[in-house]
C-alpha positions as CSV (number, residue, x, y, z in Angstrom):
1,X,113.2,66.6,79.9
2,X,116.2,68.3,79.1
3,X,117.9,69.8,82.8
4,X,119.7,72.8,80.9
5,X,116.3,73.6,79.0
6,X,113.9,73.0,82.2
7,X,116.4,75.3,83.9
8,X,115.6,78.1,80.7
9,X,112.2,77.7,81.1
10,X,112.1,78.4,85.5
11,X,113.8,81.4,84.2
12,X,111.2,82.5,81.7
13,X,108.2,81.4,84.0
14,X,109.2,83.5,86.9
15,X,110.6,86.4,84.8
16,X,106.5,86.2,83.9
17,X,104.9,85.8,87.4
18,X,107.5,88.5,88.6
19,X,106.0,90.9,85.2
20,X,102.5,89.9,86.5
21,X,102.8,90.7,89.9
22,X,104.1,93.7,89.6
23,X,101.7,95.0,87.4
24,X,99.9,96.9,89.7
25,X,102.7,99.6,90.1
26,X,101.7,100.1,86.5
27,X,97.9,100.4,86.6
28,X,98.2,102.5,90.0
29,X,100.0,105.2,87.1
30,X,96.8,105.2,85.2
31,X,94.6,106.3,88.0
32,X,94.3,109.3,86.7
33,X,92.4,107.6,84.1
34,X,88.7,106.4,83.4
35,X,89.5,102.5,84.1
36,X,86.7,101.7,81.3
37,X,89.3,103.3,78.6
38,X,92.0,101.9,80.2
39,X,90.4,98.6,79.5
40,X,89.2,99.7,75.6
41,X,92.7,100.5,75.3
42,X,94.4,97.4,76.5
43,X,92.4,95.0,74.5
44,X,92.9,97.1,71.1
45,X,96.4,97.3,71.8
46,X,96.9,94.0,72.9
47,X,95.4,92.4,69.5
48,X,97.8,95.2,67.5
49,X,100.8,93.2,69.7
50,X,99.7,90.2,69.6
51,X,99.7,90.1,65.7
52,X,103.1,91.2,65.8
53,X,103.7,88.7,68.0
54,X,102.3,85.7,65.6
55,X,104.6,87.7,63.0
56,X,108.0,87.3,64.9
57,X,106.5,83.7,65.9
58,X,105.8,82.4,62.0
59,X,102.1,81.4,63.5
60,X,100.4,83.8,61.1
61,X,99.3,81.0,59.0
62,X,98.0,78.8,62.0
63,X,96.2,82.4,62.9
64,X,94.8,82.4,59.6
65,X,93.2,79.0,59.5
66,X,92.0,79.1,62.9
67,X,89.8,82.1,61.6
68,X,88.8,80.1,58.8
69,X,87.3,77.3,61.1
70,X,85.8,79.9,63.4
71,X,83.5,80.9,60.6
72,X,82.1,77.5,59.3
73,X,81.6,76.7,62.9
74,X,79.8,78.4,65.5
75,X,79.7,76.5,68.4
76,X,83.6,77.5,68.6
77,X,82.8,81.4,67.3
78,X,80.8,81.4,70.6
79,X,83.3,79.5,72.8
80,X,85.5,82.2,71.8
81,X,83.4,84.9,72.3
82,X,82.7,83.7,75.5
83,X,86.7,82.9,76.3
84,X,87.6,86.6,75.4
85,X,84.1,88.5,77.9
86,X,85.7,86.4,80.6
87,X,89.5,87.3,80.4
88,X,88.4,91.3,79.1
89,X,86.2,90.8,82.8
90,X,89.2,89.5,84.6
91,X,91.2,92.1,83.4
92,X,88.9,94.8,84.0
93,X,88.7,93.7,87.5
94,X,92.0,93.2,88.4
95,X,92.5,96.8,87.3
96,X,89.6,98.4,88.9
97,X,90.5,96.8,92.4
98,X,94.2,98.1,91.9
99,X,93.0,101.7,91.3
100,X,90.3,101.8,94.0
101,X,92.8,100.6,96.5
102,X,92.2,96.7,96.9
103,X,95.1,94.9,95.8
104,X,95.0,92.8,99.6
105,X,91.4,91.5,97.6
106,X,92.7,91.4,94.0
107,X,95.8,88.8,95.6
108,X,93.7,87.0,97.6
109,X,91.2,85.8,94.2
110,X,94.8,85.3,92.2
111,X,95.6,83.2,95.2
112,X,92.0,80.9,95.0
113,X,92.2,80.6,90.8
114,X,93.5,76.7,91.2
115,X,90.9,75.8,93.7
116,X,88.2,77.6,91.7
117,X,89.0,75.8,88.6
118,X,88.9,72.3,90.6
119,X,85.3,72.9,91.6
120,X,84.7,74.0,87.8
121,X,86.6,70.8,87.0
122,X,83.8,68.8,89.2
123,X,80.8,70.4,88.5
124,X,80.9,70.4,84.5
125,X,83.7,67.9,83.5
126,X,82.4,65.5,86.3
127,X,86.0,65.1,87.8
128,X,86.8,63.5,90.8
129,X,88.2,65.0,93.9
130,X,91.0,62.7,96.0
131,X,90.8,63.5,99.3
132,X,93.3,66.2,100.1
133,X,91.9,68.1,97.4
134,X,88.2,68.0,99.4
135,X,90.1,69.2,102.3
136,X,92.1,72.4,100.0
137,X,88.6,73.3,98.9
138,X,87.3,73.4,102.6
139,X,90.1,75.4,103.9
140,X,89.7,77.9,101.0
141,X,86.1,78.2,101.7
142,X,86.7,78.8,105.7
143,X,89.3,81.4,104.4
144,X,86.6,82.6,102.3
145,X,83.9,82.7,105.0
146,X,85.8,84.6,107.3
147,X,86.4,87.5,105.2
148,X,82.4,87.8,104.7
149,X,81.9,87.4,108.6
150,X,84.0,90.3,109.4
151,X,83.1,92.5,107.4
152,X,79.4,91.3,106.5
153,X,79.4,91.4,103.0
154,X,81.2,88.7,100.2
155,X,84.3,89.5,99.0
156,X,82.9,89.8,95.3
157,X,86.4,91.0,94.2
158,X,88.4,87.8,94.8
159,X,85.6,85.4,94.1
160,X,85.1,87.4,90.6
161,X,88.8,87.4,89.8
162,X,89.1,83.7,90.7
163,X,85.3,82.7,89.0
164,X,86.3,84.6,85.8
165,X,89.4,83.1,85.4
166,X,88.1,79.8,86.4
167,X,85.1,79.6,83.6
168,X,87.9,81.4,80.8
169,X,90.1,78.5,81.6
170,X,86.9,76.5,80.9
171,X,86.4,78.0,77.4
172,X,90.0,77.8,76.5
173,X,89.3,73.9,76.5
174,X,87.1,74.3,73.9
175,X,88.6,76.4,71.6
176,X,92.0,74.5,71.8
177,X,94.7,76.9,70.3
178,X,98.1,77.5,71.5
179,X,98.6,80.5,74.0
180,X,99.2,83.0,71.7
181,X,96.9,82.2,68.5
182,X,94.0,82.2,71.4
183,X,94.6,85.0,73.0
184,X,95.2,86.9,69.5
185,X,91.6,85.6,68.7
186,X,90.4,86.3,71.8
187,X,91.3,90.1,71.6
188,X,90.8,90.1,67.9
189,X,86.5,89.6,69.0
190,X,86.4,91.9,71.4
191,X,88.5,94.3,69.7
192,X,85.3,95.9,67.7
193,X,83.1,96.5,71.3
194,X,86.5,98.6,72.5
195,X,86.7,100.4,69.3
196,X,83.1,101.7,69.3
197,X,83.2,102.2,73.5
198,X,86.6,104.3,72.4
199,X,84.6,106.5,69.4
200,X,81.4,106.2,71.7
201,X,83.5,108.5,74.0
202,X,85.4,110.8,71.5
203,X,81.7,111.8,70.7
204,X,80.9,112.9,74.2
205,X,84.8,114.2,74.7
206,X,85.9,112.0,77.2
207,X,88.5,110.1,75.9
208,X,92.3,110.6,77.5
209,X,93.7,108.9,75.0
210,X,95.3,112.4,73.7
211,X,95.2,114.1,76.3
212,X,99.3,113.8,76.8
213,X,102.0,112.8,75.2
214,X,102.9,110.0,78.2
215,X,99.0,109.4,78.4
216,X,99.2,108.3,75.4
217,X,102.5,106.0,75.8
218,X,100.6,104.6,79.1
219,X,97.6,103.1,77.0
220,X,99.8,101.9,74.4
221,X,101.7,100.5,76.7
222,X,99.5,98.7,78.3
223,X,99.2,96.1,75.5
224,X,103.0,95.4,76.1
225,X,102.6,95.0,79.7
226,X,99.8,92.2,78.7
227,X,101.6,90.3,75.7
228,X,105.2,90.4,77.5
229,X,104.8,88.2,80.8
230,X,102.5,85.8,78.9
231,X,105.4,85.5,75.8
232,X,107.7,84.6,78.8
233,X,105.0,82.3,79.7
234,X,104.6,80.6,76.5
235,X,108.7,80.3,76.1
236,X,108.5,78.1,79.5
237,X,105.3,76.0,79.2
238,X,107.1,73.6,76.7
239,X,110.2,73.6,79.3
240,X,109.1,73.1,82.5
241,X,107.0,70.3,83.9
242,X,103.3,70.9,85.7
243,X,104.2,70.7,89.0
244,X,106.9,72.8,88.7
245,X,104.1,75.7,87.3
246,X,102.0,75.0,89.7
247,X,104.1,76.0,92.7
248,X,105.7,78.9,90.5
249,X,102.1,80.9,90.2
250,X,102.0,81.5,93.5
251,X,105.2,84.0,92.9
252,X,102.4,86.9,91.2
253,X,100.0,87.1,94.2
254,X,102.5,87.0,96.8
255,X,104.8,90.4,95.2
256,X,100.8,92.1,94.5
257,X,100.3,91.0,98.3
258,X,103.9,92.5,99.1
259,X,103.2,95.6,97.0
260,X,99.6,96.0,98.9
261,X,100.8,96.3,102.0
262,X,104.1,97.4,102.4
263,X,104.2,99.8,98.8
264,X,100.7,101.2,99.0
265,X,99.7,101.0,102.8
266,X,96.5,98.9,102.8
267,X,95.5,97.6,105.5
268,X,96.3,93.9,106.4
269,X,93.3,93.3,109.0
270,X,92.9,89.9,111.5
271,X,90.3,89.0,108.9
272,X,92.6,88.9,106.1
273,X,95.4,87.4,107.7
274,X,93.1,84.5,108.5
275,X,91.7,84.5,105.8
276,X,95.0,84.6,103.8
277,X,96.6,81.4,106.4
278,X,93.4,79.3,104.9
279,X,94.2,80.0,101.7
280,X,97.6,79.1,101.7
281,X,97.2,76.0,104.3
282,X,94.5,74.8,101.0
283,X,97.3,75.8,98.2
284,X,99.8,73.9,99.9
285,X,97.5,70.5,100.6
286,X,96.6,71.0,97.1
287,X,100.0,71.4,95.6
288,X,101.7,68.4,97.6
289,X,98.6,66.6,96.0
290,X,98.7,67.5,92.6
291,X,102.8,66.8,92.3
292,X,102.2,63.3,94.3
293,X,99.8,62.7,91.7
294,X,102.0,63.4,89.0
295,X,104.8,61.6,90.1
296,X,102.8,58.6,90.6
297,X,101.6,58.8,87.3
298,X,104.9,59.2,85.7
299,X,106.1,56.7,87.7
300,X,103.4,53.5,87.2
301,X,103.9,52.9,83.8
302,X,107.7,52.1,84.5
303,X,106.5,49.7,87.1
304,X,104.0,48.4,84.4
305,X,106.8,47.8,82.2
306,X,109.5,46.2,84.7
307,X,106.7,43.8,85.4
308,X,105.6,43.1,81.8
């Protein structure tokens, strides 16, 4: 790999986790707002961006014949379908626990996604857990467990955010389009259940949408704030290598953790702290794992060769 164009694509990938972290300044500005049109709203006008976005890409075509197989098949309609419920949920979430004041919870399930999609991994792909990644998935679990001893009840918001993700991630591997025809698909199906929730409440006069002139701008701008981190995104995953990602995602729950407690005053209680020392003790057995993995398997078939 290229150095100058790996170096490009660190750039890109934490201009992106930097956007994404810091996007709860932006849905705490919409809190004013019914979060269920907030979410009507972001999925319309993130399929109206992300068509421009296959525009300015040339990918229109590729769009266009993905569509075309997605009717003569539906196994993958339903993969789809079933890709885009899950990331509308995690959005809808994410959103929801910003506005009502948990972002410490909302961090925390960003912070679990990897581990959650290894157990996914194990239970329906039948993959195989080393031993380090046994003990990550322990740790998260203790970090887990002491959040619902203290305060008695699961913490639903993190285990959602991380399960959702977890099972979209899932999906994705069925559908197999690049980043940005998916996610245009994926918008472009639920796009008609926003549109009629949207005229659903202009009937009943509860839409915002009009309300103002910056309401208005907010909504609309919500698509942008969802299409521009994951075009950064996209402009790195070709430039940087795995490992390198892996240890870069943890930049968007640490700045929402940051914003939590020192921007917005929430409370950072023994539990959590605990709770958030497990976590991170798991992330970093599982990270040193995963990029001794790679390495080793980058590394072997040189071996192979000098002894061929």
């Amino acid at each position: 790999m290229n150095g100058h164009n790996e170096k490009d694509g660190v750039v890109f990938a934490v201009l992106s986790y930097i956007m994404w972290g810091l996007t709860p300044i932006y849905w705490k500005l919409t809190q004013h707002l019914s979060s269920g049109e907030i979410l009507a709203q972001r999925v319309i006008w993130s399929f109206v961006f992300m068509l421009l976005l296959l525009v300015c890409l040339k990918k229109w075509t590729i769009y266009l014949e993905f569509l075309k197989e997605i009717v003569h098949k539906p196994k993958l309609f339903w993969s789809l379908f079933l890709a885009s419920v899950l990331i509308s949920s995690n959005w809808g979430i994410f959103m929801w626990a910003v506005m009502e004041g948990k972002i410490l919870e909302a961090s925390l399930g960003q912070y679990i996604n990897p581990l959650t999609s290894m157990l996914i991994g194990v239970i329906f792909l039948k993959e195989r857990l080393n031993g380090s990644q046994v003990l990550a998935f322990v740790l998260a679990g203790m970090g887990v467990l002491t959040l619902t001893l203290y305060y008695g009840v699961i913490p639903w918001i993190s285990l959602s955010l991380s399960l959702t993700f977890g099972f979209y991630g899932l999906a994705k591997k069925m559908i197999k389009a690049d980043t940005t025809t998916g996610l245009a698909l994926e918008t472009m199906v639920v796009s008609p259940i926003a549109l009629i929730y949207l005229l659903y409440m202009m009937t009943q006069s509860n839409i915002q949408f009009f309300d103002s002139f910056s309401t208005s701008l907010l909504l609309m701008g919500s698509g942008i704030v969802t299409i521009l981190p994951l075009l950064f995104f996209t402009l790195s995953a070709k430039k940087v290598t795995l490992s390198m990602l892996g240890i870069l995602q943890y930049i968007s729950p640490t700045i929402a953790l940051i914003l939590g407690v020192f921007l917005y005053n929430e409370t950072l209680s023994p539990a959590h702290l605990i709770a958030f020392i497990f976590i991170w003790s798991a992330l970093a057995v599982y990270t040193i794992s995963s990029v001794t993995k790679r390495r080793q398997t980058s590394v072997d078939p040189i071996k192979q060769e000098k002894r061929a």
